[in-house]
C-alpha positions in Angstrom: 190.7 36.2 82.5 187.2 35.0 81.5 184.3 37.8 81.6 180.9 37.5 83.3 178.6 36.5 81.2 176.5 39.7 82.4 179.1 42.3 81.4 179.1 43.0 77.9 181.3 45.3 76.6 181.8 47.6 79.9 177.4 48.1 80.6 175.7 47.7 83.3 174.4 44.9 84.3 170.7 43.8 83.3 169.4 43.8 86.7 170.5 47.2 87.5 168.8 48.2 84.3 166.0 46.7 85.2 165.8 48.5 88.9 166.4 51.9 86.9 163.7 51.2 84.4 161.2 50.0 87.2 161.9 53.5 89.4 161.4 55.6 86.2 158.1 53.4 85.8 156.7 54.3 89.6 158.3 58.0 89.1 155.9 58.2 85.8 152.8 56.8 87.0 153.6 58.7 90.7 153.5 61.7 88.7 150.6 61.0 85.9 148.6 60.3 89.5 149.5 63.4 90.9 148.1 64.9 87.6 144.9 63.1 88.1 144.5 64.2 91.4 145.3 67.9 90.7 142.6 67.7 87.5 140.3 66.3 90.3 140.9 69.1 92.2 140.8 71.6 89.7 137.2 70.2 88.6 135.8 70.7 91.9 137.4 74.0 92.8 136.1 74.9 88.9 132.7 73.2 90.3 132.4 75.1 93.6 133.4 78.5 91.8 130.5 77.9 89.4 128.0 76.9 91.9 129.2 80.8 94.3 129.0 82.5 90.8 125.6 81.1 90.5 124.7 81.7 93.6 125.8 85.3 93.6 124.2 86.0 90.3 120.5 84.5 92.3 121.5 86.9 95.5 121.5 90.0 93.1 118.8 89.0 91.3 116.6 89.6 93.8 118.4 92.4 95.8 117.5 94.2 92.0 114.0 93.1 92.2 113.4 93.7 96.3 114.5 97.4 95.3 111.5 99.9 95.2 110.7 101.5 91.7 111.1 105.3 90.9 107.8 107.3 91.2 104.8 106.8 93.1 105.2 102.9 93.1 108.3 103.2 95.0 106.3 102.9 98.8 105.2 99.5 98.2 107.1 98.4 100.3 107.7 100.1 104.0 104.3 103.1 102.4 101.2 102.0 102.2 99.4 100.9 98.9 98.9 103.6 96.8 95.3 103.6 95.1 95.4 106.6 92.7 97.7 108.7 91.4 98.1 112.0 89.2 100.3 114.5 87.7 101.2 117.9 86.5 103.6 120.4 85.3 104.7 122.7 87.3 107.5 125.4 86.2 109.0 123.1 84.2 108.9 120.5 86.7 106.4 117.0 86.8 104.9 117.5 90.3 102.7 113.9 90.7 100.8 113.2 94.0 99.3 109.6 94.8 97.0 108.6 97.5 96.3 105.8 99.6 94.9 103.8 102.9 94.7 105.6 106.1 94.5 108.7 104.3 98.5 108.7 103.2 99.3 111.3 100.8 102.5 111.4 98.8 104.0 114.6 96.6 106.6 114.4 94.9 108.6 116.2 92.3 110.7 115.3 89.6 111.2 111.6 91.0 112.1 112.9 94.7 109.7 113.4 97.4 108.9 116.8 98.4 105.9 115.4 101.0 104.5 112.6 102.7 101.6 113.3 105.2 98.5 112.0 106.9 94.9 113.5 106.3 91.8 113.1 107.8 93.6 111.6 110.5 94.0 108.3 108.7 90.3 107.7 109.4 89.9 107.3 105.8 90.8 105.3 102.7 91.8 107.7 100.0 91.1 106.4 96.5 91.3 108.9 94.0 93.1 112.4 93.5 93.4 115.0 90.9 94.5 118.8 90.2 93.3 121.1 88.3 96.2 123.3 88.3 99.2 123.6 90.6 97.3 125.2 93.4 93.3 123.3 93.4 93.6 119.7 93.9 90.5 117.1 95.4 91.0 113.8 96.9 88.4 111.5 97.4 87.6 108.3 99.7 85.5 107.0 102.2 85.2 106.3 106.0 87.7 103.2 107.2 85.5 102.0 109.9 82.1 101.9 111.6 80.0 103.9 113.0 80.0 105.6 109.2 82.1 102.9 107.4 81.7 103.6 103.7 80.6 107.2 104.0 82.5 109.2 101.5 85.0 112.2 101.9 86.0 115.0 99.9 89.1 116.6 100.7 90.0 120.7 98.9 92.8 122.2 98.7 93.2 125.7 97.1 97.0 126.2 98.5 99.4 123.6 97.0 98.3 121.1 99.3 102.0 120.7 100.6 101.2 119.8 104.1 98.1 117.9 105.9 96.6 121.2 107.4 96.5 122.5 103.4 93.2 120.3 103.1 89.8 121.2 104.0 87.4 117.6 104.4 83.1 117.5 103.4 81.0 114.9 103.4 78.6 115.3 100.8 75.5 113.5 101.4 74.3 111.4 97.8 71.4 109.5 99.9 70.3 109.8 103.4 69.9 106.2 104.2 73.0 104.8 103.3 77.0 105.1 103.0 78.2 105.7 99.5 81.5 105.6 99.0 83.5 107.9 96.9 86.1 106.2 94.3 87.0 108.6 91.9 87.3 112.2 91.5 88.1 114.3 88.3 88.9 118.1 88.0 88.0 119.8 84.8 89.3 123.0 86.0 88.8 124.9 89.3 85.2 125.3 89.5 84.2 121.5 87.8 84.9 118.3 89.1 83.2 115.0 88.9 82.9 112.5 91.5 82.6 108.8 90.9 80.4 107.0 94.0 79.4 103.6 95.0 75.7 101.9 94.1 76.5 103.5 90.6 76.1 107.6 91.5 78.4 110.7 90.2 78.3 113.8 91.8 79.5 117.2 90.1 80.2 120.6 91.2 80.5 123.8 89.4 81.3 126.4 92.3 84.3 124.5 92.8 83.0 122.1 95.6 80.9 124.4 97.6 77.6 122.8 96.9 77.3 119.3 95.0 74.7 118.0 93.1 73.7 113.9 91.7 74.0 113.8 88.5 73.3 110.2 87.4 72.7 107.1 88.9 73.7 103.9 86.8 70.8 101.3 85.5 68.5 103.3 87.5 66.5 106.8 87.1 68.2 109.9 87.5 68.2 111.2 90.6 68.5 114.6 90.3 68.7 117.6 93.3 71.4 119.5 94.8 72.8 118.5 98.2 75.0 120.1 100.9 78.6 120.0 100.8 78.1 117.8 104.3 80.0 119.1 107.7 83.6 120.1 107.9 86.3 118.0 109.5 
């Protein structure tokens, strides 16, 4: 019986090897493609994850810096500005009060707020404070708007000053013709303090603000004379 030509020895024949080979081809590359695609994939999910990270990492960022800081700074945001501020120690404790427009007042103790009122009622802008002990404390400003816009304010306190009704308000009169402002205010101890005006004048005390008297009067001669402490409020 004569054997075909194509059958050697009991194999298969080329053609089927052929097919086979060919399917195992497509099965390879089917599957290095499906690799391909899944690296694709991977890179863009890898892509996408990095660009939410990033844009997590932005969103905190500026929740951290939108967040008020500790202390007197910490209003800037819904409280006014504050325009001075000062401190002192107080049993142990740092008791530091800050002042700004509309005559806002702010205590606080230790790093929580104890007080937050409204003197003068807010007709004034309050630009500097200080104590001279835990009980006498003077804020100073001046008038927000007209008829007396610029006139300056001194406000006392001899009783903590823990509440608006704590302060008692003068208007000390540096010069009869104009507004001066008051800007700054410094306690040496109950009975001295030192006010910094506007148009280059200081003002001092020694009874503790019942009467005040010019003391100097930048790039100009000293004016010197006692004035009144101005009407109540």
């Amino acid at each position: 019986m004569k054997r075909d030509p194509e059958d050697r020895g009991g194999r298969e024949p080329a053609s089927e090897r052929r097919s086979d080979m060919g399917t195992r081809v497509f099965a390879w590359l089917r599957r290095a493609q499906g690799a391909v695609e899944a690296d694709k994939k991977g890179l863009k999910m890898t892509a996408a994850l990095g660009l939410r990270a990033s844009a997590l990492a932005l969103c905190l960022a500026l929740l951290a810096r939108a967040q008020p800081v500790s202390g007197a700074t910490q209003d800037a945001g819904s409280l006014p500005r504050w325009n001075d501020t000062c401190s002192l120690s107080r049993h142990g404790a740092t008791v530091r009060w800050a002042v700004g427009d509309s005559g806002t007042v702010l205590k606080m103790m230790d790093g929580d707020t104890t007080a937050r009122y409204v003197i003068g009622k807010g007709q004034f802008n309050l630009r500097g404070v200080s104590f001279a002990d835990a009980k006498h404390g003077w804020i100073v400003g001046s008038k927000r708007e007209d008829p007396e816009r610029g006139r300056g304010v001194v406000f006392r306190t001899t009783t903590d000053g823990d509440d608006s009704q704590a302060w008692m308000a003068s208007c000390p009169a540096v010069r009869p013709d104009i507004n001066v402002p008051f800007l700054k205010v410094e306690a040496l101890d109950v009975r001295h303090v030192w006010l910094t005006c506007g148009d280059g004048y200081m003002l001092y005390t020694n009874d503790g603000g019942a009467r005040w008297a010019v003391a100097a009067k930048r790039s100009a001669a000293v004016e010197s004379g006692t004035v009144g402490s101005g009407r109540d409020e």
